[in-house]
VEXLOGU-372436 format. One record per residue: residue number from 0; residue in three letters; x, y, z of N, C-alpha, C in turn. Coordinates in steps of 0.02 Angstrom, whole numbers, plus 50000, padded with zeros to 5 digits. Layout:
<recs>
- NUM|ALA|X|Y|Z|X|Y|Z|X|Y|Z
...
</recs>
This chain:
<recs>
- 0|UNK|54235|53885|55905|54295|53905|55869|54316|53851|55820
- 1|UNK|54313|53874|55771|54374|53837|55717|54429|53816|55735
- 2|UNK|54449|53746|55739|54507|53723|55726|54550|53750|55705
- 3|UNK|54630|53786|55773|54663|53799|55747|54709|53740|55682
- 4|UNK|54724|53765|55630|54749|53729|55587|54828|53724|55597
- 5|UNK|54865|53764|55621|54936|53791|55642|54981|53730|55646
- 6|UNK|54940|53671|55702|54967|53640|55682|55005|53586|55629
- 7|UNK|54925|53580|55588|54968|53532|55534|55008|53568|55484
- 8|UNK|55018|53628|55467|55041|53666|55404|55116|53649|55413
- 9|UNK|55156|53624|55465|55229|53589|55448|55205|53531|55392
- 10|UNK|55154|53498|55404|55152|53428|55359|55115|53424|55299
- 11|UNK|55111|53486|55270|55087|53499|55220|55138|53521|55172
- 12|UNK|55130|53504|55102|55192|53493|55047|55147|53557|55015
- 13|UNK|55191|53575|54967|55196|53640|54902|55118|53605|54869
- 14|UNK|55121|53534|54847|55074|53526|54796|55003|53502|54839
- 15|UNK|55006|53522|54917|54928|53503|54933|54919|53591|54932
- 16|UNK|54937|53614|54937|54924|53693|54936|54894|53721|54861
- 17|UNK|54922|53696|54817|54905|53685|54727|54823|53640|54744
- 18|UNK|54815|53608|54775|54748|53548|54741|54709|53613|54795
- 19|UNK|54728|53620|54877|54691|53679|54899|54659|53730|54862
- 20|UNK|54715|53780|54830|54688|53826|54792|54645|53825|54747
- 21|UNK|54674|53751|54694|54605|53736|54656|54543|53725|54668
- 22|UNK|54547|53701|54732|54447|53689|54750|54437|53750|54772
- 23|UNK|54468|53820|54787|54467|53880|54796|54425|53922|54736
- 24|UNK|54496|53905|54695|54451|53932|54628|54393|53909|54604
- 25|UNK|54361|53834|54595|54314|53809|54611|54261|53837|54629
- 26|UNK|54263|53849|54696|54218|53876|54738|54187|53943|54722
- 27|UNK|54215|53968|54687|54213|54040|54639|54131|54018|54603
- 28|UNK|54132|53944|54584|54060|53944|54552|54004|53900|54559
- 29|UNK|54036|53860|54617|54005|53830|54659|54007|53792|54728
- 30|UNK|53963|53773|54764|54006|53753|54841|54039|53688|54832
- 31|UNK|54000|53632|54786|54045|53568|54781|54092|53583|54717
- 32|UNK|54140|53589|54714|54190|53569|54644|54189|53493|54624
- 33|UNK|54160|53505|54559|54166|53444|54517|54245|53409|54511
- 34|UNK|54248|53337|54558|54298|53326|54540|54375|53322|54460
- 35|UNK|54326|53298|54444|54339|53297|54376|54377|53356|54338
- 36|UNK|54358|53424|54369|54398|53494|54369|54444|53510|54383
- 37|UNK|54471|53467|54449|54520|53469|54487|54600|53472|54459
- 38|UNK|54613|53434|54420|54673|53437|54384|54679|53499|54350
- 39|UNK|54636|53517|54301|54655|53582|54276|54660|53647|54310
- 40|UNK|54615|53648|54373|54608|53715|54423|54703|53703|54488
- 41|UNK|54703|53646|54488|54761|53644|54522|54847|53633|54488
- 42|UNK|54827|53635|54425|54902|53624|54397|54932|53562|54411
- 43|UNK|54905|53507|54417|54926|53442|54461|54897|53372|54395
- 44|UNK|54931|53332|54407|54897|53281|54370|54839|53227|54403
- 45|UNK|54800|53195|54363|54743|53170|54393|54754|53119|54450
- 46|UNK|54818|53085|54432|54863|53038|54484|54886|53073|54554
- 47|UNK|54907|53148|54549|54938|53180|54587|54868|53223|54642
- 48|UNK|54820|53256|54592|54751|53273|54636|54723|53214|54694
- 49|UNK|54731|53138|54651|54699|53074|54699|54753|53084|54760
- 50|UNK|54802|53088|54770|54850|53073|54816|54847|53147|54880
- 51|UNK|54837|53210|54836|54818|53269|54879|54753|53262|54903
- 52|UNK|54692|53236|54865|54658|53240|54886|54655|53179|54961
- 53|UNK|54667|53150|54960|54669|53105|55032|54717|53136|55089
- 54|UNK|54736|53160|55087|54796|53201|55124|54783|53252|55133
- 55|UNK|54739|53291|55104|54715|53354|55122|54654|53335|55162
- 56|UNK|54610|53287|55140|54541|53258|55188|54552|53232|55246
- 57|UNK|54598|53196|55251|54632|53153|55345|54639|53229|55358
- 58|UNK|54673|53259|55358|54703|53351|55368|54623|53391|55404
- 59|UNK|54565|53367|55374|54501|53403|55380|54525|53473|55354
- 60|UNK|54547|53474|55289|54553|53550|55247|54497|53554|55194
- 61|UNK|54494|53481|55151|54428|53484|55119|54369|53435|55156
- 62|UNK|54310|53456|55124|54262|53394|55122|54243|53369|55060
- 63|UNK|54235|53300|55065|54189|53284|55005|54117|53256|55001
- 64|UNK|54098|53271|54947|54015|53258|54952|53999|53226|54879
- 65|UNK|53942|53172|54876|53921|53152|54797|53849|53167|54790
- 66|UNK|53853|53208|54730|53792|53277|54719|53777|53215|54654
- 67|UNK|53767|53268|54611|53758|53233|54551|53837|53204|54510
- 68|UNK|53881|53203|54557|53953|53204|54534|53994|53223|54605
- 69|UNK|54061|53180|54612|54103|53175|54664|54116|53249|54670
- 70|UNK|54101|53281|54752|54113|53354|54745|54174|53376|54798
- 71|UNK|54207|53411|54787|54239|53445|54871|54233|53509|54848
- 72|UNK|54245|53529|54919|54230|53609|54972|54282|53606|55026
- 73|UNK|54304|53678|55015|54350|53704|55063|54297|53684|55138
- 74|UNK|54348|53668|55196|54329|53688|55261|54371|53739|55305
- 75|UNK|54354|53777|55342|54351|53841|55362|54448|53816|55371
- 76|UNK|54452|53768|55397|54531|53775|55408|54558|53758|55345
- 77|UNK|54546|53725|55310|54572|53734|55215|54596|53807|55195
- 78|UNK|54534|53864|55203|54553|53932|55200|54573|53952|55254
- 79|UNK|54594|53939|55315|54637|53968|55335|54719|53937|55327
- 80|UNK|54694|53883|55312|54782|53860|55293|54804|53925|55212
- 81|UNK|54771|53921|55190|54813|53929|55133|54811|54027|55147
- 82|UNK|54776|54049|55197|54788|54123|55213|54855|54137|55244
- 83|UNK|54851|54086|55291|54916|54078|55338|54984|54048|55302
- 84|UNK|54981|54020|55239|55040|54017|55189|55067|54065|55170
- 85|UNK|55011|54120|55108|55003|54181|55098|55056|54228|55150
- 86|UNK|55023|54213|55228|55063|54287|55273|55134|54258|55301
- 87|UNK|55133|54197|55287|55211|54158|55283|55266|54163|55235
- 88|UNK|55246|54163|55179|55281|54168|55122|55294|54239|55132
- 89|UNK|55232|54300|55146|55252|54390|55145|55315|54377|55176
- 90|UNK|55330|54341|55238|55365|54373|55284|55335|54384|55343
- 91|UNK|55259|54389|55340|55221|54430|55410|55200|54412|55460
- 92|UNK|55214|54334|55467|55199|54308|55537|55239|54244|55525
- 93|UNK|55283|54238|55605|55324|54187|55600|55284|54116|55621
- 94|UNK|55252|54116|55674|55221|54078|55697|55148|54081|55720
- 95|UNK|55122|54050|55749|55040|54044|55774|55040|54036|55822
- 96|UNK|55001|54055|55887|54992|54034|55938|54940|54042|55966
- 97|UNK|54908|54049|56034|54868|54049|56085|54790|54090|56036
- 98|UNK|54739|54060|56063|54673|54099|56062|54663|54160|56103
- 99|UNK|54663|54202|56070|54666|54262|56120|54561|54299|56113
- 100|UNK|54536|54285|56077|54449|54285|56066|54442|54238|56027
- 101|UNK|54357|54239|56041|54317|54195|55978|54238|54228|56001
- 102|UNK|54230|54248|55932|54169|54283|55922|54113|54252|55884
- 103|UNK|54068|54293|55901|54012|54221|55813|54030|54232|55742
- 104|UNK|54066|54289|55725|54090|54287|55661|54183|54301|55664
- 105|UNK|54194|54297|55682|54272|54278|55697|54286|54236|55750
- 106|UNK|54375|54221|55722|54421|54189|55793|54486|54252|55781
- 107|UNK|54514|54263|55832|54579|54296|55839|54630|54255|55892
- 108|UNK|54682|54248|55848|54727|54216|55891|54820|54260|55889
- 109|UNK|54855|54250|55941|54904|54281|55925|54939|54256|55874
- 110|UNK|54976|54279|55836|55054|54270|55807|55106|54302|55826
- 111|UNK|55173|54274|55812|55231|54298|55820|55271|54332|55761
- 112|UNK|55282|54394|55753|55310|54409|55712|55374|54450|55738
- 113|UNK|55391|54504|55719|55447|54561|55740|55423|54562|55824
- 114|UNK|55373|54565|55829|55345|54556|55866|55267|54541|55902
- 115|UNK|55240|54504|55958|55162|54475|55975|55134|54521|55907
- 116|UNK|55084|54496|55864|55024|54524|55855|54959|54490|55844
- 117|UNK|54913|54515|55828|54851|54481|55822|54826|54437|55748
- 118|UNK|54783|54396|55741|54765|54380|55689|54694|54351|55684
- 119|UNK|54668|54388|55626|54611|54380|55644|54571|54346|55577
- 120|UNK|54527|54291|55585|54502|54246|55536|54422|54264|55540
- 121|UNK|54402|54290|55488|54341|54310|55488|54313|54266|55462
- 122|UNK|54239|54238|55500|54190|54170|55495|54129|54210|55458
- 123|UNK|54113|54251|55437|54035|54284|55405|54016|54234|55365
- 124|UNK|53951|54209|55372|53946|54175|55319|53959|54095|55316
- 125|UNK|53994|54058|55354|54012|54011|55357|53972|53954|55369
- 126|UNK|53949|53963|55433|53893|53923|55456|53819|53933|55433
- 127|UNK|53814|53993|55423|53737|53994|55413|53733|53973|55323
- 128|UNK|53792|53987|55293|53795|53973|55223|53776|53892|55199
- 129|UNK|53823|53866|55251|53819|53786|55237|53738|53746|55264
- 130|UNK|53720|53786|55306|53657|53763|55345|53595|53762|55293
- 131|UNK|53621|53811|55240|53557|53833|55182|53572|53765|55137
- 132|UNK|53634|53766|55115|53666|53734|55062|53648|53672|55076
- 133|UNK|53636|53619|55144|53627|53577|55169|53547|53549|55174
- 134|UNK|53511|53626|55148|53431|53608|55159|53418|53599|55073
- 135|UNK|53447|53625|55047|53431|53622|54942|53481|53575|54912
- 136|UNK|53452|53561|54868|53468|53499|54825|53523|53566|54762
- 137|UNK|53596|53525|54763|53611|53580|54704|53621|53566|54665
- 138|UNK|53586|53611|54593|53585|53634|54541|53603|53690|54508
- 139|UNK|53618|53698|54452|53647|53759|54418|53620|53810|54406
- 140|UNK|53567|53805|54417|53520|53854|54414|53503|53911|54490
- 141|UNK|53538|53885|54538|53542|53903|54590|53600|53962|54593
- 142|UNK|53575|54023|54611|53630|54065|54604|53704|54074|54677
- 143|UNK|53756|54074|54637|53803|54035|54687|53821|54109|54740
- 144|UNK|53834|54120|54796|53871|54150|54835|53917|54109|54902
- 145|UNK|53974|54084|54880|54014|54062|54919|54012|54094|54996
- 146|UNK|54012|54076|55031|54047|54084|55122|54102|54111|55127
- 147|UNK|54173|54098|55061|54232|54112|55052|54220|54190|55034
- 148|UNK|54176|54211|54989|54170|54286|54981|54154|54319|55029
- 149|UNK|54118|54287|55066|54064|54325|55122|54126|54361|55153
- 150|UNK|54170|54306|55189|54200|54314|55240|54267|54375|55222
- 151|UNK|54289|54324|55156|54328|54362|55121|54314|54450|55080
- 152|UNK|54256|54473|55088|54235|54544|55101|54231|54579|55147
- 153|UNK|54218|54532|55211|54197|54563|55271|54277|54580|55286
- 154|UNK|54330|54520|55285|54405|54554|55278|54444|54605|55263
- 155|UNK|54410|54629|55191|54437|54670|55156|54396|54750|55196
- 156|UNK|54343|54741|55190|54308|54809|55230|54354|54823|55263
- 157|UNK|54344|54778|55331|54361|54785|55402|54465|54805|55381
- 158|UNK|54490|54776|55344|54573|54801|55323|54563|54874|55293
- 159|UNK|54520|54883|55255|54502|54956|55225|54499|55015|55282
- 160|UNK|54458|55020|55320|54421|55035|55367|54479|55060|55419
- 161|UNK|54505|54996|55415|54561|55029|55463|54618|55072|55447
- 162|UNK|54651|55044|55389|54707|55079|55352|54685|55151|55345
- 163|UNK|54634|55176|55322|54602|55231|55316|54593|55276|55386
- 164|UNK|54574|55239|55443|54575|55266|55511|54628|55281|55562
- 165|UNK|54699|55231|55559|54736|55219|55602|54800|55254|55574
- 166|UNK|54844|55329|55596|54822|55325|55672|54785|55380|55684
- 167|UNK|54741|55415|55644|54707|55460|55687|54644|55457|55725
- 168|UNK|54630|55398|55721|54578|55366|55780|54611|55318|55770
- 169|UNK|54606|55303|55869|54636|55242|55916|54603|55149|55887
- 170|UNK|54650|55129|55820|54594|55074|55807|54680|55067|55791
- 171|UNK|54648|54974|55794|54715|54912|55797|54743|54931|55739
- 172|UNK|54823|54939|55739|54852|54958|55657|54849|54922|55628
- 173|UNK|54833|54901|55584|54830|54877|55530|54917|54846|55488
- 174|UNK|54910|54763|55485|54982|54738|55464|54995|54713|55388
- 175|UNK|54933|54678|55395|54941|54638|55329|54866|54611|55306
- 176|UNK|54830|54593|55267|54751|54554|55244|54772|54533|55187
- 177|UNK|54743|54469|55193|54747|54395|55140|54669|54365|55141
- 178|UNK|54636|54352|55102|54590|54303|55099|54532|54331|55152
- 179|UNK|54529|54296|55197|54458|54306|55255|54522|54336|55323
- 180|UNK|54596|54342|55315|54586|54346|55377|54672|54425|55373
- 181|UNK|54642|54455|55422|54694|54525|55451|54740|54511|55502
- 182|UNK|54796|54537|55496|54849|54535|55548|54846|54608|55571
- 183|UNK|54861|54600|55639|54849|54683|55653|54881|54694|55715
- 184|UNK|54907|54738|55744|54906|54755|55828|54895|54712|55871
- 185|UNK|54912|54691|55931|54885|54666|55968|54828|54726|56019
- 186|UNK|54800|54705|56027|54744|54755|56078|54777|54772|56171
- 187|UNK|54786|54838|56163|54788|54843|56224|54731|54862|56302
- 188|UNK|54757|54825|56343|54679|54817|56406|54636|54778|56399
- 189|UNK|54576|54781|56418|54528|54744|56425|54457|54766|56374
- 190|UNK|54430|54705|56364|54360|54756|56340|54323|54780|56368
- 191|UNK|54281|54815|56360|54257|54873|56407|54181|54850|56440
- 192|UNK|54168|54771|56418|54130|54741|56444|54145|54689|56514
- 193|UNK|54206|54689|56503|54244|54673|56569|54273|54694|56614
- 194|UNK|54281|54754|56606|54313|54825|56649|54259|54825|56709
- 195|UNK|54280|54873|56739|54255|54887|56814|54264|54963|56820
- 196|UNK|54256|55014|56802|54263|55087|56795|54275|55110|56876
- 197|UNK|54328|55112|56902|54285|55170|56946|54257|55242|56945
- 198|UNK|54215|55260|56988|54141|55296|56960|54173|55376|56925
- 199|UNK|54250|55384|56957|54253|55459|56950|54284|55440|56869
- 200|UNK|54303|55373|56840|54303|55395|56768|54264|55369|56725
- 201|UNK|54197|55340|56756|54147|55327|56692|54112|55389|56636
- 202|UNK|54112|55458|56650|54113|55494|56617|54147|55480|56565
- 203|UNK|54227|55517|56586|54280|55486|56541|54288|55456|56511
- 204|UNK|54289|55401|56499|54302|55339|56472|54237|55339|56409
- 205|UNK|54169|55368|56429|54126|55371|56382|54146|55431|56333
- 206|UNK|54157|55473|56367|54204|55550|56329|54236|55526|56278
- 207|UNK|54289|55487|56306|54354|55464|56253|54331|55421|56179
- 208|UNK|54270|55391|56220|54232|55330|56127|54202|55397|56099
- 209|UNK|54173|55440|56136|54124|55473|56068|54151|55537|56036
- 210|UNK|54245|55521|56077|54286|55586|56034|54316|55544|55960
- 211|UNK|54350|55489|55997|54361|55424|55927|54302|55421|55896
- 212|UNK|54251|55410|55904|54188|55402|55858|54196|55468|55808
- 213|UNK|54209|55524|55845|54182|55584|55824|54251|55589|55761
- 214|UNK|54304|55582|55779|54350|55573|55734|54350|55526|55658
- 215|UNK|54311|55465|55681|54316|55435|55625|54267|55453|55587
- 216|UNK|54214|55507|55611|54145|55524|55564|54198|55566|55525
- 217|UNK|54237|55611|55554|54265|55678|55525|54314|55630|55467
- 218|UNK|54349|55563|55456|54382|55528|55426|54328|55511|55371
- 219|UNK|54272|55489|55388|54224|55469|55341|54192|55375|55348
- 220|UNK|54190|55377|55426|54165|55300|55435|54123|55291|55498
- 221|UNK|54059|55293|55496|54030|55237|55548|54031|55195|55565
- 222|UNK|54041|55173|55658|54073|55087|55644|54009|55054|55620
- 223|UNK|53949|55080|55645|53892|55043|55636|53885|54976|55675
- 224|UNK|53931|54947|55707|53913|54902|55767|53963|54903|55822
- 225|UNK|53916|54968|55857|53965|54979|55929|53921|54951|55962
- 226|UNK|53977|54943|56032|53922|54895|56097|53977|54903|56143
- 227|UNK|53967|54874|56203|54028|54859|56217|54101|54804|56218
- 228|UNK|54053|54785|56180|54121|54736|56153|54156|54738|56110
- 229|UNK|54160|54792|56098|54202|54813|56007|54241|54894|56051
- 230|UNK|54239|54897|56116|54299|54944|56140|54341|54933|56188
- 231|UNK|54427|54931|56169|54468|54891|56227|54464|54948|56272
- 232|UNK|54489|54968|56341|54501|55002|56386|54573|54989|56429
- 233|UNK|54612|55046|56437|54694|55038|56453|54692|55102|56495
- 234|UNK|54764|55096|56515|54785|55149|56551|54791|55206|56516
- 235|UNK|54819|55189|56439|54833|55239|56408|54768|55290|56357
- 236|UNK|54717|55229|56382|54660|55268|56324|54610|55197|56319
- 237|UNK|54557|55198|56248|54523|55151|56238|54547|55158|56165
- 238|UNK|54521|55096|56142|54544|55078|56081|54463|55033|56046
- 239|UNK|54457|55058|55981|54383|55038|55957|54399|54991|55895
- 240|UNK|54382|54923|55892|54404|54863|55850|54338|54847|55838
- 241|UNK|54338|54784|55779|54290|54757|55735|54248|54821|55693
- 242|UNK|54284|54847|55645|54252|54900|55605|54228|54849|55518
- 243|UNK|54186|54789|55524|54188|54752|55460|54129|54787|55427
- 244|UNK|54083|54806|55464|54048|54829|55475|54027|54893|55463
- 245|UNK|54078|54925|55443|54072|55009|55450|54065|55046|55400
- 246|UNK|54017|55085|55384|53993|55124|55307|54034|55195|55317
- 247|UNK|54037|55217|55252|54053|55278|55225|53989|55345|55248
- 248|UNK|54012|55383|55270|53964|55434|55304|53939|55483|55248
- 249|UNK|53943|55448|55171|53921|55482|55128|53835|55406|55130
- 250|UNK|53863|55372|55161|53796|55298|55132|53733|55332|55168
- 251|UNK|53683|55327|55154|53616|55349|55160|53576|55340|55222
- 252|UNK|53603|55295|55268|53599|55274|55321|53659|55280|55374
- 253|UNK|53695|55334|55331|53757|55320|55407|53723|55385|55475
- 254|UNK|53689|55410|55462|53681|55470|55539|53620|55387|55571
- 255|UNK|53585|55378|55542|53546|55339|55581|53590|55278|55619
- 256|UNK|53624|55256|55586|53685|55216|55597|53720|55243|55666
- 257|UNK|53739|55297|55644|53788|55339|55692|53741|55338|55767
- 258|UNK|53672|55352|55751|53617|55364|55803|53620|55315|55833
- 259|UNK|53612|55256|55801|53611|55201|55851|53691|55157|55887
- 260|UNK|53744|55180|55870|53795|55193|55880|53802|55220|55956
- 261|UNK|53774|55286|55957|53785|55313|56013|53735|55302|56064
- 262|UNK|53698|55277|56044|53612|55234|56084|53635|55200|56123
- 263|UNK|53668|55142|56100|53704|55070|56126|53732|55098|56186
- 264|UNK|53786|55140|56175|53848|55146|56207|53818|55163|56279
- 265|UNK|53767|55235|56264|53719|55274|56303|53703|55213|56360
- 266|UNK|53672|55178|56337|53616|55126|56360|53677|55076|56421
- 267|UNK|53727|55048|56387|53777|55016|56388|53785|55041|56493
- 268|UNK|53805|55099|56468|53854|55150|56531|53782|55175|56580
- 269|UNK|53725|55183|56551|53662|55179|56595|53652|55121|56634
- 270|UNK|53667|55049|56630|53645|54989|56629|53706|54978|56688
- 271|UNK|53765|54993|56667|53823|54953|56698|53836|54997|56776
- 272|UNK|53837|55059|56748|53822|55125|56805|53784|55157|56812
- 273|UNK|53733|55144|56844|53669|55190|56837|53691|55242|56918
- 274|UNK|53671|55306|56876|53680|55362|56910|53748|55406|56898
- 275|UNK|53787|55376|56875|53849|55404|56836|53847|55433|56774
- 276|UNK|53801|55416|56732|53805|55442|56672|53732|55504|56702
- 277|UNK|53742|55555|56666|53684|55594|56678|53637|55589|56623
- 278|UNK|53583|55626|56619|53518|55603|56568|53539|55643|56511
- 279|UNK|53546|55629|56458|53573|55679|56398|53536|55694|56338
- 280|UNK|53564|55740|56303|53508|55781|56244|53536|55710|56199
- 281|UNK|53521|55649|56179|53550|55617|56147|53560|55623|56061
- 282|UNK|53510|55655|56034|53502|55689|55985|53566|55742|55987
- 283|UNK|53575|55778|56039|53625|55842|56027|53690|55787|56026
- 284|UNK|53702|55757|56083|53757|55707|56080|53783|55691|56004
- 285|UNK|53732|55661|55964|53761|55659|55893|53750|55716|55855
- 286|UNK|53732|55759|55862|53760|55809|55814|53817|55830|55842
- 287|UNK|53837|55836|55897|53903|55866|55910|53975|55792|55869
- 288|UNK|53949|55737|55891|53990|55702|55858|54001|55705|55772
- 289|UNK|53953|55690|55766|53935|55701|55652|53991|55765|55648
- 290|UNK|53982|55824|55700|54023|55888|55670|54080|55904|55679
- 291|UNK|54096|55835|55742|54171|55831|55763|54188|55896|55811
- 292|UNK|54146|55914|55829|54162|55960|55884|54136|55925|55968
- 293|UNK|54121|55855|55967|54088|55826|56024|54152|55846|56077
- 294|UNK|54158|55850|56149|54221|55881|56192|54189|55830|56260
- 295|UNK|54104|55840|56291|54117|55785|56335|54034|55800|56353
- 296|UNK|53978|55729|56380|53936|55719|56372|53903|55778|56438
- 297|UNK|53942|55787|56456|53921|55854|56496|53913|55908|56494
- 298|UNK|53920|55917|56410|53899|55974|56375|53830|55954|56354
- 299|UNK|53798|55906|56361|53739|55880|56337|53668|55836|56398
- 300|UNK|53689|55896|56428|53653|55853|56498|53570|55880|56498
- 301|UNK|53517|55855|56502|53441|55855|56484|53436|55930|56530
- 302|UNK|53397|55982|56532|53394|56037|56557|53340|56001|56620
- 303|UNK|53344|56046|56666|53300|56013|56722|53224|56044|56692
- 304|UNK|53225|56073|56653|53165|56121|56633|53157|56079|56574
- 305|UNK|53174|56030|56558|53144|55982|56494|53106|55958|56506
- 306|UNK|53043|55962|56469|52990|55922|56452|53012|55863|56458
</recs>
């Protein structure tokens, strides 16, 4: 997990947020920003960048590096400081608190707003970006794709995705998206990789994902990476999160998508309960979902007379 940053953003002034943004914009065309740029991308004078820039580096917001020329680069808590300004200034989160996950391409931690919600900092791109960047010598000739986009798309999807879904499939509402990272719902229950079913509702509980599934095809989205760790489980229902991932059911690959969608899940509830789930037309399984008429996997049970 990334360093929550939460804490230092009391000790951060108006004008390290200005030299921030500028190695932001920066980064737009390459991973080190030429110092020398710095004043004009931050609105700051060359006296005033030297003084942010040391204060933002003790901070671990930037790094610096000497390429062919003094360089800095955002570090993952740099962009999340200045996301978490962004949903400060809205209004949309009062405070920061506790780790509530950490995934290989995200962290989610709570905030406090009107009331608990979630927040979520999307990592795509981050590590494996710098690991490349770290093996090549850079030059201009090298075509640039920042870590900041990566992540910062995978954001915007996954905010799309939802706004578009919630509420008529059970997915985290959707609050606010800035930069790489979403405010959203807090999740209710457990994930469904940590649950314990008892046996008379493992049916159920599989029923309920591939009626939400079946809903969001009829909306127009495959999550395209279901498993079980992308569905909470409650008293009141299940709830299906991390949609960054998720194509338009017009994209050329979404039934195969969808196929392996319902494969996982299949496999998932075979694995965890074996003998509870019955053997199914899995093929029919997704066409009943694609048509939104799916009702419960026991309409889809292998004929004893199947080949």
């Amino acid at each position: 997990m990334v360093r929550n940053v939460a804490g230092v953003m009391a000790e951060l002034e108006p004008e390290d947020f200005y030299l921030l943004s500028g190695v932001e914009q920066g980064m737009r065309f390459s991973e080190w920003v030429n110092r020398g740029k710095l004043p004009s991308l931050s609105n700051l004078t060359p006296e005033e960048v030297e003084y942010r820039l040391d204060r933002c580096a003790t901070r671990e917001l930037i790094e610096r590096k000497t390429i062919q020329y003094e360089g800095y680069t955002l570090t993952a808590e740099g962009y999340d400081a200045l996301a978490l300004r962004a949903f400060s200034e809205r209004d949309t989160i009062e405070g920061v608190g506790a780790p509530l996950g950490v995934g290989k391409e995200s962290d989610v931690l709570e905030v406090q707003s009107y009331r608990p919600l979630a927040l979520k900092f999307h990592r795509e791109g981050y590590t494996n970006f710098r690991e490349v960047m770290r093996e090549r010598d850079y030059t201009s000739e090298h075509r640039h794709v920042s870590w900041l986009y990566t992540a910062r798309k995978a954001a915007e999807r996954e905010y799309d995705a939802l706004e578009s879904l919630f509420p008529s499939v059970s997915v985290p509402r959707p609050i606010d998206q800035n930069r790489h990272a979403i405010v959203m719902a807090k999740l209710d229950g457990v994930e469904l990789d940590r649950a314990t079913l008892p046996a008379e509702q493992v049916t159920g509980v599989f029923d309920l994902i591939l009626r939400e599934m079946a809903t969001a095809y009829e909306a127009g989205y495959v999550h395209a990476d279901m498993s079980e760790y992308n569905v909470a489980v409650s008293e009141s229902g299940v709830t299906i999160f991390d949609w960054p991932q998720a194509v338009p059911t017009d994209h050329d690959n979404a039934r195969e998508l969808l196929d392996r969608d319902v494969a996982n899940l299949r496999s998932y509830f075979e694995r965890k309960y074996p003998g509870q789930v019955p053997e199914l037309d899995l093929e029919s399984v997704v066409d009943s979902v694609a048509a939104n008429e799916f009702e419960s996997v026991r309409d889809h049970v292998v004929s004893s007379t199947h080949d």
